[in-house]
Backbone bond lengths (Angstrom), bond angles and torsions (degrees), N, CA, C in turn:
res aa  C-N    CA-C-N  psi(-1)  N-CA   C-N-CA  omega(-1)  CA-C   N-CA-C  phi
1 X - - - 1.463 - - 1.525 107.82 -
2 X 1.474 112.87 126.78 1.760 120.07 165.14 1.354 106.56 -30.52
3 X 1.313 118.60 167.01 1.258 149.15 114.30 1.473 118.08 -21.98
4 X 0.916 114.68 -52.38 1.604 117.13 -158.21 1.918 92.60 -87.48
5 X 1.365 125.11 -54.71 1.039 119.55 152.54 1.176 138.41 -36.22
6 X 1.187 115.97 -44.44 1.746 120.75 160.95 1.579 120.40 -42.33
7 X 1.514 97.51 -42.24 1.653 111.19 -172.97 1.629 108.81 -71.34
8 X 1.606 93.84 -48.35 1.498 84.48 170.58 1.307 139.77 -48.98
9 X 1.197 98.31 -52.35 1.934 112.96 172.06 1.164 86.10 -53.59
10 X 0.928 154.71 -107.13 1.403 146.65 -96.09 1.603 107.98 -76.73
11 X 2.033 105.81 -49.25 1.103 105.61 158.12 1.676 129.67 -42.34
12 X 1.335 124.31 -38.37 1.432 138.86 -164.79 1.651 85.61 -80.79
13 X 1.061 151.37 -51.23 0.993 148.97 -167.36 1.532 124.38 -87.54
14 X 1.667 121.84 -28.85 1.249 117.79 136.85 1.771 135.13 -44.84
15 X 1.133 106.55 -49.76 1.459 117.08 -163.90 2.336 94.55 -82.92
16 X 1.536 112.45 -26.53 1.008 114.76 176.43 2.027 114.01 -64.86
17 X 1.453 95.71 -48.21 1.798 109.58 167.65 1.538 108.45 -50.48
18 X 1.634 106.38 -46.06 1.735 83.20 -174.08 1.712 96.52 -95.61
19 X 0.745 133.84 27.62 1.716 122.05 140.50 1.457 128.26 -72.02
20 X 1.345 78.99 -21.68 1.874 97.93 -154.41 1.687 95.36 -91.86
21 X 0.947 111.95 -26.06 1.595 135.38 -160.45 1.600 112.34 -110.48
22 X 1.249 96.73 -2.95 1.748 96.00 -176.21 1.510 113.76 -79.86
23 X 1.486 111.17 144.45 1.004 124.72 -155.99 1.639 113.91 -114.55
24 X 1.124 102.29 53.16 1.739 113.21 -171.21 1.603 116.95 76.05
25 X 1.871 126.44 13.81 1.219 113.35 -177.67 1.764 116.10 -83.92
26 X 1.157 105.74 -6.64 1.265 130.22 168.94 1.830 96.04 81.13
27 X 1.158 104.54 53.82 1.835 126.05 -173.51 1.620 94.29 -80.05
28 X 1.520 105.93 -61.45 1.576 139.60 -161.76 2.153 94.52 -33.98
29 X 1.362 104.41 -68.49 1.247 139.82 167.72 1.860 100.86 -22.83
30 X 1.031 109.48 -90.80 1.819 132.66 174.87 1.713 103.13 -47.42
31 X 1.337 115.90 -30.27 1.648 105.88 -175.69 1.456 88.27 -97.55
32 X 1.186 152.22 -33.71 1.281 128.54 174.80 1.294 125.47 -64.33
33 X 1.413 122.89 -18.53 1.211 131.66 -169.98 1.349 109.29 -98.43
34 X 1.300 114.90 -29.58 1.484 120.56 144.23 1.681 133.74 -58.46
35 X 1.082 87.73 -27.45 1.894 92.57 169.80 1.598 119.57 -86.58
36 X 1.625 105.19 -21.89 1.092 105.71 163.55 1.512 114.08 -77.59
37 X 1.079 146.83 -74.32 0.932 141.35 128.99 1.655 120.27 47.67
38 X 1.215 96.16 -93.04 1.793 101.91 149.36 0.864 130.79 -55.89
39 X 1.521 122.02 -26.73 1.429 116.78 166.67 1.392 118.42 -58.45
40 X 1.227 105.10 -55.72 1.972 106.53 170.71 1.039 125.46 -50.26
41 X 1.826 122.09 -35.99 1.276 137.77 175.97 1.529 118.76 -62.50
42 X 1.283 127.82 -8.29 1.300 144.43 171.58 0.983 105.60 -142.63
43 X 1.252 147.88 31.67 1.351 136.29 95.78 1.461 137.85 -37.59
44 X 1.706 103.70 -56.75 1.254 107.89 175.94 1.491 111.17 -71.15
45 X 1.710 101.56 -41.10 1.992 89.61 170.09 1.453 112.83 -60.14
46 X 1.283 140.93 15.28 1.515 120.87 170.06 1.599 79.05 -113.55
47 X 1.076 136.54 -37.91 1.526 97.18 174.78 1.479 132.11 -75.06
48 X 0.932 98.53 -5.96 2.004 107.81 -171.54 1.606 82.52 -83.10
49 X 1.215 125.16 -67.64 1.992 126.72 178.61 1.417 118.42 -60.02
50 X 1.215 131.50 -2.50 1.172 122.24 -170.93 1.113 117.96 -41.84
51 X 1.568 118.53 -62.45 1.553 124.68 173.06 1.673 115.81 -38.27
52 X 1.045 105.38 -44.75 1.448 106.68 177.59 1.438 112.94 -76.28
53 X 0.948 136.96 -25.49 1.103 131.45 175.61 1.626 138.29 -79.24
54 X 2.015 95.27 -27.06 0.880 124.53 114.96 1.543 150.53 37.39
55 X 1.240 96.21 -115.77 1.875 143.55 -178.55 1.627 84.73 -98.89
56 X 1.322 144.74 0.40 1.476 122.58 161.20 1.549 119.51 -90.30
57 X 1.125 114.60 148.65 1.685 102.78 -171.72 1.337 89.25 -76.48
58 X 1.886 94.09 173.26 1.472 123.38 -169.87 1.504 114.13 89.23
59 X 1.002 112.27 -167.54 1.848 120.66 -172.60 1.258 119.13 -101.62
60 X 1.582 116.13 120.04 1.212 125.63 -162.48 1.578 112.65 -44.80
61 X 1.230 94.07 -53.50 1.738 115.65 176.55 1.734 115.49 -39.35
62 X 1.101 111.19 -31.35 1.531 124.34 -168.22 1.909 97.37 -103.44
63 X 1.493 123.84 -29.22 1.161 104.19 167.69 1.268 95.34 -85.31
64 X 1.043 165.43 1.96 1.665 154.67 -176.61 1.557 116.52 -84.60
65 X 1.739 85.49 -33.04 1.660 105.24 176.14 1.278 119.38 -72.18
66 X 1.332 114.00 -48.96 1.454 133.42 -178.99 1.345 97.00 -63.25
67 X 1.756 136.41 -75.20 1.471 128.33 -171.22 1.555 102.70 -37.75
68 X 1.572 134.70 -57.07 1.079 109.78 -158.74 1.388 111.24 -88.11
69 X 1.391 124.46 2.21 1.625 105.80 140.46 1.248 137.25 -105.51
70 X 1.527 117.12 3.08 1.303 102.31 162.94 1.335 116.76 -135.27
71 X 1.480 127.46 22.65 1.635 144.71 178.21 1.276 88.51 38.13
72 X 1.386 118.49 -136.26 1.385 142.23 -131.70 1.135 90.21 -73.71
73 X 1.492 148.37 -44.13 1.435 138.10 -176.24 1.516 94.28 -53.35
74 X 1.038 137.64 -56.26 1.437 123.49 -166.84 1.330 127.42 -61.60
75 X 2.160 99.74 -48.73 1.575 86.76 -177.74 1.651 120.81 -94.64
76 X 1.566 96.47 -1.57 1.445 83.89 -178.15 1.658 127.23 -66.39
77 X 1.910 113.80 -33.80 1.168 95.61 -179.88 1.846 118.61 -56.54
78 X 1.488 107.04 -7.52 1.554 114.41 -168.03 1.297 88.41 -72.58
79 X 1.229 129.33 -60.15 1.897 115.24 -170.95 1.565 102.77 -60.36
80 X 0.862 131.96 -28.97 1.632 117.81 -174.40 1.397 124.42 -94.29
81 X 1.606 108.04 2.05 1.680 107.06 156.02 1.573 122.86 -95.81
């Protein structure tokens, strides 16, 4: 796994603790709507890449997984090999 992936998780998983952990600032609220958010946002990037993702070796299922958690970190190194 990248670098750039690394950051993500960790980020996705910080900002997930203080949702989880919020203490009445009404944070919980604003980070879900942000995760949705991203959720759509790599949605549409697995459909705009599909082909590429595709025509990349390995299992479709696992690039589908990867775009919608880490969009462009995932599929771009796929267009540039």
């Amino acid at each position: 796994m990248t670098i750039a992936k690394w950051v993500l998780l960790v980020l996705y998983l910080v900002v997930a603790g203080i949702a989880v952990f919020d203490v009445g600032a009404g944070l919980s609220l604003t980070v879900a709507r942000v995760f949705g958010v991203l959720v759509a946002i790599h949605f549409v990037e697995f459909l705009f890449k599909f082909k590429t993702l595709r025509n990349a070796e390995g299992s479709l299922l696992n690039h589908v997984m990867q775009t919608m958690l880490f969009g462009f970190a995932h599929w771009r190194p796929l267009e540039k090999a």
